[in-house]
C-alpha positions in Angstrom: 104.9 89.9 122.0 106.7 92.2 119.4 106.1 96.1 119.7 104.5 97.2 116.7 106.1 101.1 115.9 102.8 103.6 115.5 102.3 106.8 117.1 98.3 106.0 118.5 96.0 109.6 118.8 91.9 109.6 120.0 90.2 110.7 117.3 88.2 113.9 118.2 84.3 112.8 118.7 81.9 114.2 115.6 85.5 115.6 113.7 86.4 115.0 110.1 89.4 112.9 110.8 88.8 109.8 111.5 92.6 108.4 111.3 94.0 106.6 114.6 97.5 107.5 114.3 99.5 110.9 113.7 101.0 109.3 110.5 97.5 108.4 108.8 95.6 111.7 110.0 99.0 113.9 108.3 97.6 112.0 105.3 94.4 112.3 105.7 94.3 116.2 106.2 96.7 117.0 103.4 94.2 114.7 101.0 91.5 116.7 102.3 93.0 120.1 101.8 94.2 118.6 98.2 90.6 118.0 97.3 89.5 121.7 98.4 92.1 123.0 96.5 91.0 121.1 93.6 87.2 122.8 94.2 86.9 126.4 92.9 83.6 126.6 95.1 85.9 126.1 98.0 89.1 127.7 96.5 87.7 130.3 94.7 91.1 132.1 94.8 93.0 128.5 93.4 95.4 128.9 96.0 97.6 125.6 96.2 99.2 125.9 99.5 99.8 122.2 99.5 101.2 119.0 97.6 100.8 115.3 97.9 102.6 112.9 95.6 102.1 109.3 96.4 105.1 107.2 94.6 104.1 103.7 94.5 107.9 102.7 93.1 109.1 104.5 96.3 106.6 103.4 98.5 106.6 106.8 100.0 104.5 109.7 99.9 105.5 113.3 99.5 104.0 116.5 100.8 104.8 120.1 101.4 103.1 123.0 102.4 103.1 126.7 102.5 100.3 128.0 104.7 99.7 132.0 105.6 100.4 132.3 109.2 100.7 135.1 111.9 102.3 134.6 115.5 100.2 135.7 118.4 101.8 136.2 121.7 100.0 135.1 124.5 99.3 136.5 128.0 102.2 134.1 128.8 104.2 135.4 126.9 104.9 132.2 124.7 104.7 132.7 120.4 101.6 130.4 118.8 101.5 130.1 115.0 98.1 131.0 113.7 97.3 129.2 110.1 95.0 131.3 107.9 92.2 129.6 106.9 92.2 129.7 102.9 89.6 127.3 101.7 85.8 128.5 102.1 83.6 126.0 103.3 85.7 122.9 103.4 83.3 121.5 105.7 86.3 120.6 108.1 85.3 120.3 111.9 87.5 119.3 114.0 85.1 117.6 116.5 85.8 117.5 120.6 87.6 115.8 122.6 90.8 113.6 120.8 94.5 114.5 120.1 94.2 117.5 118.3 92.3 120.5 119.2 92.5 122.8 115.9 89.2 123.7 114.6 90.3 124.8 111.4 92.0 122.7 108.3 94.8 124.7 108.1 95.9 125.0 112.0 95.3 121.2 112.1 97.9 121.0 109.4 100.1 123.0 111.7 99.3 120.7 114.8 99.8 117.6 113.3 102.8 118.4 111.5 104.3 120.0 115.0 102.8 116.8 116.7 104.9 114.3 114.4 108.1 116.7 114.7 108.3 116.7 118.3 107.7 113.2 118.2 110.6 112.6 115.8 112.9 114.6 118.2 112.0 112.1 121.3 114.5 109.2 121.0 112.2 107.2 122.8 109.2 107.8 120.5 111.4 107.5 117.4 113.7 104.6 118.0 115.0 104.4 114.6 115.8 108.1 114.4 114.0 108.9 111.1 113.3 112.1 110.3 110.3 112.2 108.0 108.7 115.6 108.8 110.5 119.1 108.4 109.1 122.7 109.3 110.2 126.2 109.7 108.2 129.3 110.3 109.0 132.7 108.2 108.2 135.6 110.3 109.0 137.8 107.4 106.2 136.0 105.0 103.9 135.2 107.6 104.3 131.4 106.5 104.9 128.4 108.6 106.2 125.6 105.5 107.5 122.0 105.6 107.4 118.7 104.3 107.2 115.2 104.4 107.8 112.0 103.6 106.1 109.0 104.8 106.4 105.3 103.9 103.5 103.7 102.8 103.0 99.5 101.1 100.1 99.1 98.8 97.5 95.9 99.3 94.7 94.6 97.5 91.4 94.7 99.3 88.9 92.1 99.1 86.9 94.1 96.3 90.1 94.7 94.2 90.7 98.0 94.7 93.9 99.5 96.3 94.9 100.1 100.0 97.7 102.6 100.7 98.8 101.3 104.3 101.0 104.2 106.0 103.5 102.9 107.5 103.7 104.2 111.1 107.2 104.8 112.2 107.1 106.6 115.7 105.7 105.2 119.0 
C-alpha cells in the first residue's frame, strides 16, 4: 500500500474551516481573509495585510502576509505572538476541539503558518525536504510576515467547473 504525503488535522467542531489537512486550511484562511479584505463593511480601513496569487501555468499558489502583532510573555516565561485582529466582523469562529485553537482569523493565520513550518523542519514529516512556508517576526514593527508557496493541479468536476486540488506535501 503506497503512503500518500498529506499533513491530516481534526477540523475544529462548529469552526469556519472546514479543510482536513494543514495545506488546504493555509488556503482556505488566506481566501477567507482575501475576501474580507475585499469587503469595506469588514475592512473599513482597506487594510491588505495579505496576498494570494493562484498560477495555474505554475501549478502553485502564492501568498504572503504582513499581520500587526505584539509578543506577550507568559507566566512561563516563554514569548507568544499575538495577531491583531484587523477585519470587523469576518464572521470567523474558530469552533472547539480540532488542530488549531485560534479564535481569531488573524492568529489562525499565525498558527497554521507556524504549524506547516515546524512541520517542514521535521525530516520525518517532510521527507522531501521542501520548504514551502517562510516566516519571521519584527519586534520592531510589531509584525510577524511570511510566505508561501504551495503546489496545487487543477481538475474538472462533474458540473464543469474547476477544482484546485492542493497538493499536500508533508506527512
Amino acid at each position: 500500500m503506497e503512503t500518500k504525503i498529506m499533513t491530516p488535522i481534526t477540523p475544529a467542531t462548529n469552526g469556519t474551516l472546514k479543510s482536513a489537512t494543514a495545506e488546504n486550511a493555509l488556503i482556505e484562511l488566506v481566501t477567507i481573509l482575501k475576501n474580507g479584505e475585499a469587503n469595506t463593511t469588514v475592512n473599513p480601513n482597506k487594510r491588505n495585510y495579505v496576498t494570494l496569487d493562484f498560477n495555474v501555468n505554475t501549478g502553485s499558489v502564492a501568498i504572503s502576509f504582513s499581520i500587526p502583532s505584539v509578543p506577550i510573555i507568559t507566566a512561563t516565561g516563554s514569548i507568544e505572538i499575538s495577531a491583531s485582529e484587523y477585519l470587523t466582523n469576518l464572521g470567523f469562529n474558530g469552533g472547539t476541539g480540532g488542530t488549531f485553537k485560534s479564535s481569531t482569523a488573524a492568529q489562525s493565520l499565525i498558527e497554521i503558518a507556524s504549524y506547516l513550518q515546524a512541520k517542514e523542519f521535521d525530516s520525518t514529516s517532510n521527507i522531501a525536504d521542501n520548504n514551502y512556508t517562510n516566516f519571521s517576526y519584527d519586534g520592531d514593527k510589531s509584525v510577524f510576515s511570511g510566505s508561501a508557496t504551495i503546489p496545487f493541479d487543477v481538475s474538472i468536476g462533474s458540473d464543469g467547473k474547476p477544482i484546485i486540488n492542493v497538493v499536500e506535501y508533508l506527512l
